[in-house]
mmCIF file of the N, C-alpha and C atoms, coordinates in Angstrom:
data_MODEL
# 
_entry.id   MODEL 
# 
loop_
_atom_site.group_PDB 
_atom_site.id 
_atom_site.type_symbol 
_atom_site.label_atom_id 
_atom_site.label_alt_id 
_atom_site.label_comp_id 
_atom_site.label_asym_id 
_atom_site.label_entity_id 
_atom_site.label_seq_id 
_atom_site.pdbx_PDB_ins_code 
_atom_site.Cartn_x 
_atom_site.Cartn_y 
_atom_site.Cartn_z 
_atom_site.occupancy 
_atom_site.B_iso_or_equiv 
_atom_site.pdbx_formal_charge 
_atom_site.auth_seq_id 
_atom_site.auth_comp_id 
_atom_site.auth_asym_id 
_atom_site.auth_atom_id 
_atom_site.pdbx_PDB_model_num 
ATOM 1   N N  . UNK A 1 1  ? 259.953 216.408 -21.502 1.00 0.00 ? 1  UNK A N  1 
ATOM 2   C CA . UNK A 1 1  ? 260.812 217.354 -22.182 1.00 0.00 ? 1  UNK A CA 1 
ATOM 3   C C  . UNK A 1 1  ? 260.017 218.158 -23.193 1.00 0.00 ? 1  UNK A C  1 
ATOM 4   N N  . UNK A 1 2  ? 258.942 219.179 -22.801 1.00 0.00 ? 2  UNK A N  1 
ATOM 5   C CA . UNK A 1 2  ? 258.774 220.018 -23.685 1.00 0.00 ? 2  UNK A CA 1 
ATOM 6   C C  . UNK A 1 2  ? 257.306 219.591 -24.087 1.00 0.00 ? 2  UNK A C  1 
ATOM 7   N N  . UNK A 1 3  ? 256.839 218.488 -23.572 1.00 0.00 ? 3  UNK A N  1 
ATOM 8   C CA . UNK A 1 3  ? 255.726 218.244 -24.144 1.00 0.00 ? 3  UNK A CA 1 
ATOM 9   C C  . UNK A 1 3  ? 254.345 218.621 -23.086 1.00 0.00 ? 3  UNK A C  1 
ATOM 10  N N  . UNK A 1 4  ? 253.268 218.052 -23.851 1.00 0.00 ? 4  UNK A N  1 
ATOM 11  C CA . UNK A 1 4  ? 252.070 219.191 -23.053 1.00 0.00 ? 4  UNK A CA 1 
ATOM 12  C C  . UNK A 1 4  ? 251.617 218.621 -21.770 1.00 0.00 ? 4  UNK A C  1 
ATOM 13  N N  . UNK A 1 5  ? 252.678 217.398 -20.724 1.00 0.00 ? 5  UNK A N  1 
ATOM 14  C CA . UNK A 1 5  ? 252.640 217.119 -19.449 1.00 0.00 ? 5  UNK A CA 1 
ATOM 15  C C  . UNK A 1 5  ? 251.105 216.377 -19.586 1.00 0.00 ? 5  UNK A C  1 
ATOM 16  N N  . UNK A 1 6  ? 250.754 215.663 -20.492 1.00 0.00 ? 6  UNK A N  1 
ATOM 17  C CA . UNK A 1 6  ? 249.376 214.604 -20.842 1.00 0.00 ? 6  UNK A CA 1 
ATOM 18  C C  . UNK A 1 6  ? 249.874 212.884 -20.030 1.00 0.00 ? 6  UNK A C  1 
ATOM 19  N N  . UNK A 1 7  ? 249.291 212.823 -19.861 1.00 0.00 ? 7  UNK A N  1 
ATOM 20  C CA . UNK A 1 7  ? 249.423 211.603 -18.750 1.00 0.00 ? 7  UNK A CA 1 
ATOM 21  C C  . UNK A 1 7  ? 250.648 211.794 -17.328 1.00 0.00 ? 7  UNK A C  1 
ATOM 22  N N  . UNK A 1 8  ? 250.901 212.710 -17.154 1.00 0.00 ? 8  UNK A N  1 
ATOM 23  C CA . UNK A 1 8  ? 251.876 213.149 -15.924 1.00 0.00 ? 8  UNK A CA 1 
ATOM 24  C C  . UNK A 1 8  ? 251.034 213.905 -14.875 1.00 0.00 ? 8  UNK A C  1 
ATOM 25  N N  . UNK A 1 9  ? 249.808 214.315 -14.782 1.00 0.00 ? 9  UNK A N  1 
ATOM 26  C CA . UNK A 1 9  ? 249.051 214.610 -13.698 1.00 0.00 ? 9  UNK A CA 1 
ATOM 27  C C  . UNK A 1 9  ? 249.272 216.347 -14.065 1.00 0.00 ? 9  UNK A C  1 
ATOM 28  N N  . UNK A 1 10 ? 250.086 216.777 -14.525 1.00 0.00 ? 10 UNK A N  1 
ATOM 29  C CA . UNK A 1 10 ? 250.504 218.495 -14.633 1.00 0.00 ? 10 UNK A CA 1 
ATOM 30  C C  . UNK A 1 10 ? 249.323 218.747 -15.525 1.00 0.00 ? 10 UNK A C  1 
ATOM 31  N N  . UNK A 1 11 ? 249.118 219.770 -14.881 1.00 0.00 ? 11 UNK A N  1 
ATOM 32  C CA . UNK A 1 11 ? 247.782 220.348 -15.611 1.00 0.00 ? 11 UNK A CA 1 
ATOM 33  C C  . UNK A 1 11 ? 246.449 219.812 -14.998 1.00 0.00 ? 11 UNK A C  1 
ATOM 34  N N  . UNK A 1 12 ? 246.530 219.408 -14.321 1.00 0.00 ? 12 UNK A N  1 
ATOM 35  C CA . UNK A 1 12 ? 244.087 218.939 -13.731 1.00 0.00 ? 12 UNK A CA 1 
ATOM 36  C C  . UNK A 1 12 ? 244.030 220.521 -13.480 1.00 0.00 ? 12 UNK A C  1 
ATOM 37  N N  . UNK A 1 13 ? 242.816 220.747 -13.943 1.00 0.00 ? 13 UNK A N  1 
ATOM 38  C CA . UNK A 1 13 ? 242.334 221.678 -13.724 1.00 0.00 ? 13 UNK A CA 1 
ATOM 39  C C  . UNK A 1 13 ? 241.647 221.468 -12.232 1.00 0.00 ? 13 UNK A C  1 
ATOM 40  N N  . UNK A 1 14 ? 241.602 222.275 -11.163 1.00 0.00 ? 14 UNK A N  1 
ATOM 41  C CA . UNK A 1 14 ? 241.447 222.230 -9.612  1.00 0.00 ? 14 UNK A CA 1 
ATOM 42  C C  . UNK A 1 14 ? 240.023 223.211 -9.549  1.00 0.00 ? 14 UNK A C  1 
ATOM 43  N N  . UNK A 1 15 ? 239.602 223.912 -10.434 1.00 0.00 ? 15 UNK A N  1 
ATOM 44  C CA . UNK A 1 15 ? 238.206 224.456 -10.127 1.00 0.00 ? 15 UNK A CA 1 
ATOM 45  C C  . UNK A 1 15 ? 237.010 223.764 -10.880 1.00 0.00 ? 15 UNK A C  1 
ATOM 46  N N  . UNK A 1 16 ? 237.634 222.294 -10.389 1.00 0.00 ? 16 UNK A N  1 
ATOM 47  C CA . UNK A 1 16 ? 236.279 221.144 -11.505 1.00 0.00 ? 16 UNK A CA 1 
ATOM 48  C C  . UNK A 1 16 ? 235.769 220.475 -9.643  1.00 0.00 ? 16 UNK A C  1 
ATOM 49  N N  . UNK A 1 17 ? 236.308 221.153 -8.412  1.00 0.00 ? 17 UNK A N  1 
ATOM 50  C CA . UNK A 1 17 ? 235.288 221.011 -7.178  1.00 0.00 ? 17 UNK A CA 1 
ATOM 51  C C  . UNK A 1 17 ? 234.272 221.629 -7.034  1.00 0.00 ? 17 UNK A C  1 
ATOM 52  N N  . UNK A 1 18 ? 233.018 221.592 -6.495  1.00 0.00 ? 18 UNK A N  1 
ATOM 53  C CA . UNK A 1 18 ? 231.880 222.046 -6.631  1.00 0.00 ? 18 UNK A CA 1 
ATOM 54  C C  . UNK A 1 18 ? 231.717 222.005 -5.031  1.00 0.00 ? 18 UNK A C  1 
ATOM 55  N N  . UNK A 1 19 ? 232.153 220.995 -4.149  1.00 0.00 ? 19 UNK A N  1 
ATOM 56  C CA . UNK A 1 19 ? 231.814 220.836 -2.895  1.00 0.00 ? 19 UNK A CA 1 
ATOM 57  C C  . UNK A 1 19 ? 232.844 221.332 -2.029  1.00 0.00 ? 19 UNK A C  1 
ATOM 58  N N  . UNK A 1 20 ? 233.283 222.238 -1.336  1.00 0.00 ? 20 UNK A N  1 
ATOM 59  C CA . UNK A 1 20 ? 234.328 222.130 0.106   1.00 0.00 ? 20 UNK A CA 1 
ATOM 60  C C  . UNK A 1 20 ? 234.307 220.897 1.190   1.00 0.00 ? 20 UNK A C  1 
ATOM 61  N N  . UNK A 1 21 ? 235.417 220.948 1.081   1.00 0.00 ? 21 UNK A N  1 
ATOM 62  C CA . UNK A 1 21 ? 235.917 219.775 2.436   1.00 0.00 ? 21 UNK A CA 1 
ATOM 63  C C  . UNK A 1 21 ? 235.310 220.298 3.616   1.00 0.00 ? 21 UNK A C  1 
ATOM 64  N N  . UNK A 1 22 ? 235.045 218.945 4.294   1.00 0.00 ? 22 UNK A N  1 
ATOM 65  C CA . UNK A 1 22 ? 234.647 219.454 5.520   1.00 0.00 ? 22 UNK A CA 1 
ATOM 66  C C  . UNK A 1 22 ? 235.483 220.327 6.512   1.00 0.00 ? 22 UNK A C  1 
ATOM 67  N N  . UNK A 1 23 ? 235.229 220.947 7.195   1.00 0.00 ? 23 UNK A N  1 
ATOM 68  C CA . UNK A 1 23 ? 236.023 221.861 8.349   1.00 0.00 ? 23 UNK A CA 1 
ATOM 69  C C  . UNK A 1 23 ? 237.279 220.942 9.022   1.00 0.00 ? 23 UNK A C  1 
ATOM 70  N N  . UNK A 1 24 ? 236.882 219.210 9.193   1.00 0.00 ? 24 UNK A N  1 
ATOM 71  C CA . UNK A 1 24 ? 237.944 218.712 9.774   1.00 0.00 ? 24 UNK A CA 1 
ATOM 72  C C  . UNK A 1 24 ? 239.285 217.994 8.708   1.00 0.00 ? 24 UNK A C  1 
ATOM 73  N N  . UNK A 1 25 ? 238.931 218.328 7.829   1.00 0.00 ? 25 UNK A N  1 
ATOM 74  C CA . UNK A 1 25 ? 240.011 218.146 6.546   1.00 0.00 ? 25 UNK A CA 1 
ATOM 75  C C  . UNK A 1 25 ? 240.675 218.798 6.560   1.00 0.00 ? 25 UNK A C  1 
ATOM 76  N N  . UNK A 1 26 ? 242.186 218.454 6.274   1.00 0.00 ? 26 UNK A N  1 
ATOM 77  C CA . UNK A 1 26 ? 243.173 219.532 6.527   1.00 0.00 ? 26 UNK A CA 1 
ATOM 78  C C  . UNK A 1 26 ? 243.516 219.522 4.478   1.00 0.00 ? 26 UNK A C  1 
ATOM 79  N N  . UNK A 1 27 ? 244.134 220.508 4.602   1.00 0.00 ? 27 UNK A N  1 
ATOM 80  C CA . UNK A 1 27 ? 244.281 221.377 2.949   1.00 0.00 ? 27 UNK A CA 1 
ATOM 81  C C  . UNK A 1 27 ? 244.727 220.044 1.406   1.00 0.00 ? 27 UNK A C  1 
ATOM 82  N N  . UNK A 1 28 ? 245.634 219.100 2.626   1.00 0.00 ? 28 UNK A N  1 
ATOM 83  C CA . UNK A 1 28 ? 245.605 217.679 0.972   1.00 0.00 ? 28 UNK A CA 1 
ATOM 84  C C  . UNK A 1 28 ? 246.961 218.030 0.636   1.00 0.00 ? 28 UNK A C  1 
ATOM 85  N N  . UNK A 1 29 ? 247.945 219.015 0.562   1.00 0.00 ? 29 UNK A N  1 
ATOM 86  C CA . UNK A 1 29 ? 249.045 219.000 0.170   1.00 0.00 ? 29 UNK A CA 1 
ATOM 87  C C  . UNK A 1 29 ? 249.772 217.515 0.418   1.00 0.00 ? 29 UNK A C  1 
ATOM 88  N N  . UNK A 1 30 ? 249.898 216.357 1.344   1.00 0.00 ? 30 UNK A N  1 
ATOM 89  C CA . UNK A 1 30 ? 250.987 215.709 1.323   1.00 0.00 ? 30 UNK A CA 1 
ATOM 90  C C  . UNK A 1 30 ? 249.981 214.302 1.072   1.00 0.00 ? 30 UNK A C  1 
ATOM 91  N N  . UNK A 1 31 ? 248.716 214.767 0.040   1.00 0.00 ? 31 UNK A N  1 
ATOM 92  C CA . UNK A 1 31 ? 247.660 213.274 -0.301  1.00 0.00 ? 31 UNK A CA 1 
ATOM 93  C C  . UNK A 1 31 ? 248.844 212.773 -1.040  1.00 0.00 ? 31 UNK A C  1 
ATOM 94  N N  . UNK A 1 32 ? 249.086 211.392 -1.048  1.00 0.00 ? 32 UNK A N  1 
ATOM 95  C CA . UNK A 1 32 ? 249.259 210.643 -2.027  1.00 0.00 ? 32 UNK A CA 1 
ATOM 96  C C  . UNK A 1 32 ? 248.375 210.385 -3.181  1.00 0.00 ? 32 UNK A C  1 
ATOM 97  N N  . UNK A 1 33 ? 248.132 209.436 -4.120  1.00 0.00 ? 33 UNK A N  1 
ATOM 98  C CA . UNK A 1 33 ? 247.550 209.378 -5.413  1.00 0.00 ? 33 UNK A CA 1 
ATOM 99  C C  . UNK A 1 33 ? 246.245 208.990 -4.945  1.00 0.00 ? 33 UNK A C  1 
ATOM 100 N N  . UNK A 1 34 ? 245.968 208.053 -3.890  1.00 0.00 ? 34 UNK A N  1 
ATOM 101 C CA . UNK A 1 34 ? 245.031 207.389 -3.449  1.00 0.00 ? 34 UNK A CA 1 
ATOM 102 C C  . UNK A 1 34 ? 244.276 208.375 -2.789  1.00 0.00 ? 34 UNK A C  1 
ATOM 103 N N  . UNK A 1 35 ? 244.686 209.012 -1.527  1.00 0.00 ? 35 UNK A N  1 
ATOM 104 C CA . UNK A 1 35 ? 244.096 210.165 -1.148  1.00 0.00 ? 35 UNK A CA 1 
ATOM 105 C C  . UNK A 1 35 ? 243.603 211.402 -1.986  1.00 0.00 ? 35 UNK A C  1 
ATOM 106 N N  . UNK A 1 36 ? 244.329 211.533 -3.229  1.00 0.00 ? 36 UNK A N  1 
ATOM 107 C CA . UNK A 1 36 ? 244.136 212.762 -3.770  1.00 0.00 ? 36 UNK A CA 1 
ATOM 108 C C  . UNK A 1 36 ? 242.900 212.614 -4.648  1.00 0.00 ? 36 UNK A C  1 
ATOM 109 N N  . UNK A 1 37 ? 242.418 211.020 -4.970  1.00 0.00 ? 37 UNK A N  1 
ATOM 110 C CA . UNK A 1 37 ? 241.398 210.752 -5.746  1.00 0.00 ? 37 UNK A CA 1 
ATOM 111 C C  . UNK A 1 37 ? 240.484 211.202 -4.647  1.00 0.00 ? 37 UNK A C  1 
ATOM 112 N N  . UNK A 1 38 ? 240.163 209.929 -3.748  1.00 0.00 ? 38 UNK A N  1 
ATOM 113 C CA . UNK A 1 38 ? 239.521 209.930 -2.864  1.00 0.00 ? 38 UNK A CA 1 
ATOM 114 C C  . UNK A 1 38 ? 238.933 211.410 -2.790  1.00 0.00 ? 38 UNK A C  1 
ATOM 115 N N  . UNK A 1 39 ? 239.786 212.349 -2.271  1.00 0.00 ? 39 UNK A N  1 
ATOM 116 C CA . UNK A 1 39 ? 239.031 214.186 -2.093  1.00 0.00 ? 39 UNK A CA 1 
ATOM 117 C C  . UNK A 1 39 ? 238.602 214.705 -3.333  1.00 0.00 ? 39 UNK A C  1 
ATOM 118 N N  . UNK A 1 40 ? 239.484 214.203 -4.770  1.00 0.00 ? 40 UNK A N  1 
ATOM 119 C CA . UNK A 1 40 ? 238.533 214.969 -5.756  1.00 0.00 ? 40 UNK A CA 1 
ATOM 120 C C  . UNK A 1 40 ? 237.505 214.308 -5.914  1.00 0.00 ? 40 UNK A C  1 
ATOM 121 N N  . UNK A 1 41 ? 237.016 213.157 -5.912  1.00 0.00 ? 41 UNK A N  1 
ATOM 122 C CA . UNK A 1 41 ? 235.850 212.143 -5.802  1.00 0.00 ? 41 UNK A CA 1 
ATOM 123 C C  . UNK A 1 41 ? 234.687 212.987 -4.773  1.00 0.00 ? 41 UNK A C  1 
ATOM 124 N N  . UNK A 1 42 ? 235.443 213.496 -4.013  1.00 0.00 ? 42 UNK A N  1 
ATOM 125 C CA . UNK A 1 42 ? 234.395 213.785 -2.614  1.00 0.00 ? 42 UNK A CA 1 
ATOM 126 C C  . UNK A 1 42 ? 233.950 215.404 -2.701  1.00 0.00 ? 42 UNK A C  1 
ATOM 127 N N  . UNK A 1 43 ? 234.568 216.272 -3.723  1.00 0.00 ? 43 UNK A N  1 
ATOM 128 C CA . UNK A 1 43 ? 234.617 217.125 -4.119  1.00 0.00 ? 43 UNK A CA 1 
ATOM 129 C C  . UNK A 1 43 ? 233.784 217.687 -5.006  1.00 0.00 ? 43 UNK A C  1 
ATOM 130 N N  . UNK A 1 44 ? 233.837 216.401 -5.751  1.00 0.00 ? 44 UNK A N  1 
ATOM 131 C CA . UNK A 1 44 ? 232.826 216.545 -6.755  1.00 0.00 ? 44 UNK A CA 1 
ATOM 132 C C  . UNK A 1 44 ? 231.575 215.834 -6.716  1.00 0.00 ? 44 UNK A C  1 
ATOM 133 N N  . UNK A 1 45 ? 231.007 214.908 -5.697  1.00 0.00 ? 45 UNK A N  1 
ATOM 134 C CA . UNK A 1 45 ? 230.582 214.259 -5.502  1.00 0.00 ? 45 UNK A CA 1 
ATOM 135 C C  . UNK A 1 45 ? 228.957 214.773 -5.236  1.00 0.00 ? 45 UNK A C  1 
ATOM 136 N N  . UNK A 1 46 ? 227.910 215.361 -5.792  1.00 0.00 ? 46 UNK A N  1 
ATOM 137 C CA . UNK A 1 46 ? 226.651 216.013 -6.171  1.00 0.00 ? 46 UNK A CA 1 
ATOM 138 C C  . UNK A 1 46 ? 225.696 215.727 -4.528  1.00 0.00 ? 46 UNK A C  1 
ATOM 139 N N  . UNK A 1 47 ? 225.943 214.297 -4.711  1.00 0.00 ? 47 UNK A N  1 
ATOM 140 C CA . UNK A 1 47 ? 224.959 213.464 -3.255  1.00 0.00 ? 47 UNK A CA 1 
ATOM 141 C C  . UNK A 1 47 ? 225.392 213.334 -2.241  1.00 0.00 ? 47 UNK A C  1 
ATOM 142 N N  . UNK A 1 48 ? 225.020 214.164 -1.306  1.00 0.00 ? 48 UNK A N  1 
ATOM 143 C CA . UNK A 1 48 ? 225.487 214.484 0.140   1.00 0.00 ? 48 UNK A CA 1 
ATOM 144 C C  . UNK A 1 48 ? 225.676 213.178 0.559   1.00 0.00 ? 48 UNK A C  1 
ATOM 145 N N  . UNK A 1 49 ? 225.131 212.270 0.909   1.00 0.00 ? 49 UNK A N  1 
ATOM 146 C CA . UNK A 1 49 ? 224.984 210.734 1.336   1.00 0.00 ? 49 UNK A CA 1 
ATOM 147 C C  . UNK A 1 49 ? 226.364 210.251 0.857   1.00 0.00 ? 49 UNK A C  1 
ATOM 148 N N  . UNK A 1 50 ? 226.437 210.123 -0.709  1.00 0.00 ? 50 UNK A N  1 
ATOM 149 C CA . UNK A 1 50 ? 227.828 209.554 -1.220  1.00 0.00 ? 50 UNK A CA 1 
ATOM 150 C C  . UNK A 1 50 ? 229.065 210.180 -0.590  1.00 0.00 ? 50 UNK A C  1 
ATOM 151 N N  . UNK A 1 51 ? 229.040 211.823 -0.924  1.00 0.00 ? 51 UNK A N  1 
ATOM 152 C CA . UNK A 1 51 ? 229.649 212.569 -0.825  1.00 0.00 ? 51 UNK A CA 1 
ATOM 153 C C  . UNK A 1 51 ? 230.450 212.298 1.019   1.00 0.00 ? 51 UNK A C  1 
ATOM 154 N N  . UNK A 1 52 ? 229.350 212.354 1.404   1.00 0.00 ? 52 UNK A N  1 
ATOM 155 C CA . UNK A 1 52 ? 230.125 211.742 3.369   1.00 0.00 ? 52 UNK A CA 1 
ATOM 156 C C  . UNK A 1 52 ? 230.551 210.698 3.340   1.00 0.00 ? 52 UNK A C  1 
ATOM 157 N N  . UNK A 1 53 ? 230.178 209.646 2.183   1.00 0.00 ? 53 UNK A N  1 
ATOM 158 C CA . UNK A 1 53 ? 230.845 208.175 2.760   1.00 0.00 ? 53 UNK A CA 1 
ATOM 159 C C  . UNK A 1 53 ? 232.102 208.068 2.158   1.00 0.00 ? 53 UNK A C  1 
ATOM 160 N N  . UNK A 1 54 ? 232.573 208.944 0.829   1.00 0.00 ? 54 UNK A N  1 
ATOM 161 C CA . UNK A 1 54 ? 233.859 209.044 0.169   1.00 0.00 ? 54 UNK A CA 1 
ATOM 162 C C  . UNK A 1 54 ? 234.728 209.913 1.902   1.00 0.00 ? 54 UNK A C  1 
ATOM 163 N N  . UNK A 1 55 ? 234.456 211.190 2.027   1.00 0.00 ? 55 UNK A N  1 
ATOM 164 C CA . UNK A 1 55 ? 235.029 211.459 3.168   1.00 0.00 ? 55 UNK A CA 1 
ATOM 165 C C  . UNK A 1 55 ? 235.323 210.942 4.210   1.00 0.00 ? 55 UNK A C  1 
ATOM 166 N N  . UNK A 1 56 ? 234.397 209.817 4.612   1.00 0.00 ? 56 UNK A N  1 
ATOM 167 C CA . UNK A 1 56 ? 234.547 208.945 5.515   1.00 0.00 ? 56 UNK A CA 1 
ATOM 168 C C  . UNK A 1 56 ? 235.608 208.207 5.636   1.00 0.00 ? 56 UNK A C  1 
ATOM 169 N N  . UNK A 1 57 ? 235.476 207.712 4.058   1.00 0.00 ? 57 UNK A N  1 
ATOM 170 C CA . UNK A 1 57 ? 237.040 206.647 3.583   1.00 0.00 ? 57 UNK A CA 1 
ATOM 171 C C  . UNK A 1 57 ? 237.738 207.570 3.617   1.00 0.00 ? 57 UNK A C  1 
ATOM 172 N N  . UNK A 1 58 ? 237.857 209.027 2.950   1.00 0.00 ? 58 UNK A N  1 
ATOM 173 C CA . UNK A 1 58 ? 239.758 209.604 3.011   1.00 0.00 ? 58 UNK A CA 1 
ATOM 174 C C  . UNK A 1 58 ? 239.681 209.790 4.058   1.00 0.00 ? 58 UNK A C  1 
ATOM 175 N N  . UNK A 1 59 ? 239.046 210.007 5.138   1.00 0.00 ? 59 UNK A N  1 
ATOM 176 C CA . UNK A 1 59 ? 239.366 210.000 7.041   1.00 0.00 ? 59 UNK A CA 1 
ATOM 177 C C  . UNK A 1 59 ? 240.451 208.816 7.015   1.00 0.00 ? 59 UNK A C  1 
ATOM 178 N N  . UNK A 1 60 ? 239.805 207.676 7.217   1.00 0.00 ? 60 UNK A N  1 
ATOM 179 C CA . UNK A 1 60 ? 239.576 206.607 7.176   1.00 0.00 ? 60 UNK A CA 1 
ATOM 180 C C  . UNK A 1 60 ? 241.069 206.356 7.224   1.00 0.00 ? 60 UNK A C  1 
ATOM 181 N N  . UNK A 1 61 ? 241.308 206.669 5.445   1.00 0.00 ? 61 UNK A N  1 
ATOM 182 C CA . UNK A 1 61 ? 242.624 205.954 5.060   1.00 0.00 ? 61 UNK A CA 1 
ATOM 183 C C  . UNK A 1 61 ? 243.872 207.042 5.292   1.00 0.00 ? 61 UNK A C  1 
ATOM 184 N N  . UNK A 1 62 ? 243.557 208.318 5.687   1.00 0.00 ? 62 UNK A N  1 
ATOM 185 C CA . UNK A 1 62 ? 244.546 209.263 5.889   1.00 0.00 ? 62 UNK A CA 1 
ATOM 186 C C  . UNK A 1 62 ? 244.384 209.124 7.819   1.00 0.00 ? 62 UNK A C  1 
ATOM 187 N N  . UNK A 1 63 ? 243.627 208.230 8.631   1.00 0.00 ? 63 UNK A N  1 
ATOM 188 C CA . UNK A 1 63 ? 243.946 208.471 10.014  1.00 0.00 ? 63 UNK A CA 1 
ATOM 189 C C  . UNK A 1 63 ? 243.519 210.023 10.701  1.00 0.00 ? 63 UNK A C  1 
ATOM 190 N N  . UNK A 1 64 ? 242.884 209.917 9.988   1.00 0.00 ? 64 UNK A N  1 
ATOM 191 C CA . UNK A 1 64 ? 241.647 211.183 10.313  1.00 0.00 ? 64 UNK A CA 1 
ATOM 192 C C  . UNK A 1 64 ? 240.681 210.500 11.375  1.00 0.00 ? 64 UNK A C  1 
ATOM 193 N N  . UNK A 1 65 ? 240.407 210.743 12.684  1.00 0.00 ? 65 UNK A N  1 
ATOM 194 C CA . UNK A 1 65 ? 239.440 210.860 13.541  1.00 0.00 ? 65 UNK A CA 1 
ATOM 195 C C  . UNK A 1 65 ? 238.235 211.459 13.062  1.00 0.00 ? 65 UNK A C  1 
ATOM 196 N N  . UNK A 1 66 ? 237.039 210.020 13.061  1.00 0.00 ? 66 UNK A N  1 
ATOM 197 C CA . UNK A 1 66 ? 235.889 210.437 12.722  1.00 0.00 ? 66 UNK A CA 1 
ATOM 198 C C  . UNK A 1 66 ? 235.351 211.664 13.732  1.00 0.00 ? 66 UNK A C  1 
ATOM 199 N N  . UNK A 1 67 ? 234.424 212.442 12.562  1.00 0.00 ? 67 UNK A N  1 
ATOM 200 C CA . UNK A 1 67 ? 234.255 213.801 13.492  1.00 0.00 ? 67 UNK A CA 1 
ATOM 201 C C  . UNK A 1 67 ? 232.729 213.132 14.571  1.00 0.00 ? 67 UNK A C  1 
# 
């Protein structure tokens, strides 16, 4: 009610990704909390190596067919 939406998720700033999803990722609108980490994790994620094995898991756990 009126307040600055601090611990309610309103407000992440969304241009703190540095990396694009791979081509077989679809856009994330219906991630749950778990998924939605998972892609900003993978998003931001500097080390290509890490960066594929986080994607791997949101495949993984969203039933994504490894590419």
């Amino acid at each position: 009610m009126g307040g600055t939406g601090s611990g309610s998720g309103v407000g992440i700033p969304r241009n703190t990704a540095k990396y694009p999803p791979p081509a077989d990722i679809p856009d994330g609108n219906d991630d749950d909390v778990v998924a939605r980490q998972l892609r900003e994790a993978a998003m931001r994620e500097p080390d290509p190596a890490v960066r594929e094995k986080l994607w791997a898991e949101y495949r993984k756990y969203k039933g994504i067919e490894q590419p």
